[in-house]
C-alpha positions as CSV (number, residue, x, y, z in Angstrom):
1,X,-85.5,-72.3,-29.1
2,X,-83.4,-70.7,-26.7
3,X,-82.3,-73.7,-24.6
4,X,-81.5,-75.5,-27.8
5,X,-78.9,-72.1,-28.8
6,X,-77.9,-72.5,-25.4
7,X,-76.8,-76.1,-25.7
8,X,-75.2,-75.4,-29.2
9,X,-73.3,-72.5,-27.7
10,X,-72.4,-74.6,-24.4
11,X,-71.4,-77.7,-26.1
12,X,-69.1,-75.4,-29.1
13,X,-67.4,-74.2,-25.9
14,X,-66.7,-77.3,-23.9
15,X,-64.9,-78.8,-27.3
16,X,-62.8,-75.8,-27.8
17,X,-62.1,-76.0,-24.0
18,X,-61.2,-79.7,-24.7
19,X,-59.4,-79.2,-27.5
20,X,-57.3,-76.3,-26.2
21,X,-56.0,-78.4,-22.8
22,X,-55.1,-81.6,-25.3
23,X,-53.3,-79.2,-27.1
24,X,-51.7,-77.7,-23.7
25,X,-50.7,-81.2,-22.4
26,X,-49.1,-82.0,-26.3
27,X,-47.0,-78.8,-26.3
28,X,-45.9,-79.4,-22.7
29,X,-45.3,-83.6,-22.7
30,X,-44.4,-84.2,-26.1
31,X,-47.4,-86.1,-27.7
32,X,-49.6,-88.0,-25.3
33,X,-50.9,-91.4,-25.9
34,X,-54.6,-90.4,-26.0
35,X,-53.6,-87.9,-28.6
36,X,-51.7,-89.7,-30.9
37,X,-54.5,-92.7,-30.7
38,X,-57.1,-90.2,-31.6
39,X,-55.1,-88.5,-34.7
40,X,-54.7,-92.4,-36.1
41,X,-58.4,-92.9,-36.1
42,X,-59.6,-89.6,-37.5
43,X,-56.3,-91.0,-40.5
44,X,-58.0,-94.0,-40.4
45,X,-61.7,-92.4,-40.8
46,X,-60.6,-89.8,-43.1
47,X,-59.0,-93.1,-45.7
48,X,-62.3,-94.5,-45.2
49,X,-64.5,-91.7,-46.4
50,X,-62.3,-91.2,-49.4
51,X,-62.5,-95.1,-50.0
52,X,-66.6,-94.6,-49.9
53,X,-66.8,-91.4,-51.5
54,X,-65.4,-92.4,-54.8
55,X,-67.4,-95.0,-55.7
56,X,-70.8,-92.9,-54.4
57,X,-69.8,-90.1,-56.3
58,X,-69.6,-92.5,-59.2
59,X,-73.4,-94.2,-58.5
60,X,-74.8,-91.0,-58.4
61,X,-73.5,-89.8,-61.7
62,X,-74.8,-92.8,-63.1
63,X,-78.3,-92.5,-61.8
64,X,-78.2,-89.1,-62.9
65,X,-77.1,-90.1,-66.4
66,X,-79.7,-92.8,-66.0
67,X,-82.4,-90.5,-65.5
68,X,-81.2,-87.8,-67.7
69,X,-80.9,-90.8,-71.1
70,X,-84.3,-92.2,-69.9
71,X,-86.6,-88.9,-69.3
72,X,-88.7,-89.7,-72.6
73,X,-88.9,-86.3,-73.0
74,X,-90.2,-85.4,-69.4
75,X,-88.5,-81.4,-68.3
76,X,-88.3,-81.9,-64.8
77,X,-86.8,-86.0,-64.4
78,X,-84.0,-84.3,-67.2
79,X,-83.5,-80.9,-64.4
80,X,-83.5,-83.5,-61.4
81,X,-80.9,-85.3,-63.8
82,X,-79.2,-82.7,-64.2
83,X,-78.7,-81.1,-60.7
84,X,-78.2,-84.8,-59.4
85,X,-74.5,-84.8,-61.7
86,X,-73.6,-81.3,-60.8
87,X,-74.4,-81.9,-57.2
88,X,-72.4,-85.1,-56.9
89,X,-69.4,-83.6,-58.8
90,X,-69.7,-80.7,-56.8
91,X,-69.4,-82.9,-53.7
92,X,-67.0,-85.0,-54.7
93,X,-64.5,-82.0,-55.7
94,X,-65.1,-80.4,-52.2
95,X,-64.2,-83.7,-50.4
96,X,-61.3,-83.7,-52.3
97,X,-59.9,-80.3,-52.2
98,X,-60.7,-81.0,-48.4
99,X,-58.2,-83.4,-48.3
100,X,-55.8,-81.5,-49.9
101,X,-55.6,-78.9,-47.8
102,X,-55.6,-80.9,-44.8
103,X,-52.7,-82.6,-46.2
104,X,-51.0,-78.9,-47.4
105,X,-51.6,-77.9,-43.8
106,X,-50.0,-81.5,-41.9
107,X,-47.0,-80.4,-44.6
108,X,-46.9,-77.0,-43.2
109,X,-46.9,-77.8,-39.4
110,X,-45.0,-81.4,-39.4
């Protein structure tokens, strides 16, 4: 249990430590090729998760409508139903309140 803290912690650090000389070398040289390769994929990763998240969010409303309209009466299929829609709104709202601040914050600093 320890060793597997110990990696957490270890690997947390050696990111920041990574993070904080790309950083360094973008403040000093302008902006890097590396770096500016790596922001275009995480754009390009981001668009894609907001392409897939939309229509998941919509299946899983459905198949919690689904089971909600076809229970037959049944408590706990109309409670899974139920938590099945709030869950995916719920989701789907924090994915996109995500994305709005990220894109508040790129306002802010570019």
């Amino acid at each position: 249990m320890r060793k597997k803290i110990f990696y957490i912690f270890f690997t947390f650090i050696l990111f920041f430590v990574f993070l904080s000389t790309l950083s360094s070398i973008s403040f000093a040289w302008g902006d890097p090729q590396i770096v500016s390769k790596i922001t275009s994929a995480f754009e390009s990763i981001k668009g894609w998760l907001l392409k897939i998240a939309t229509p998941a969010a919509a299946v899983a409303v459905g198949s919690g409508v689904f089971m909600k309209k076809f229970s037959f009466g049944d408590e706990e299929k109309i409670r899974t139903g139920k938590k099945l829609i709030k869950g995916s709104l719920f989701s789907y709202a924090f994915i996109l309140a995500v994305d709005l601040i990220l894109s508040a914050i790129k306002s802010l600093i570019g």
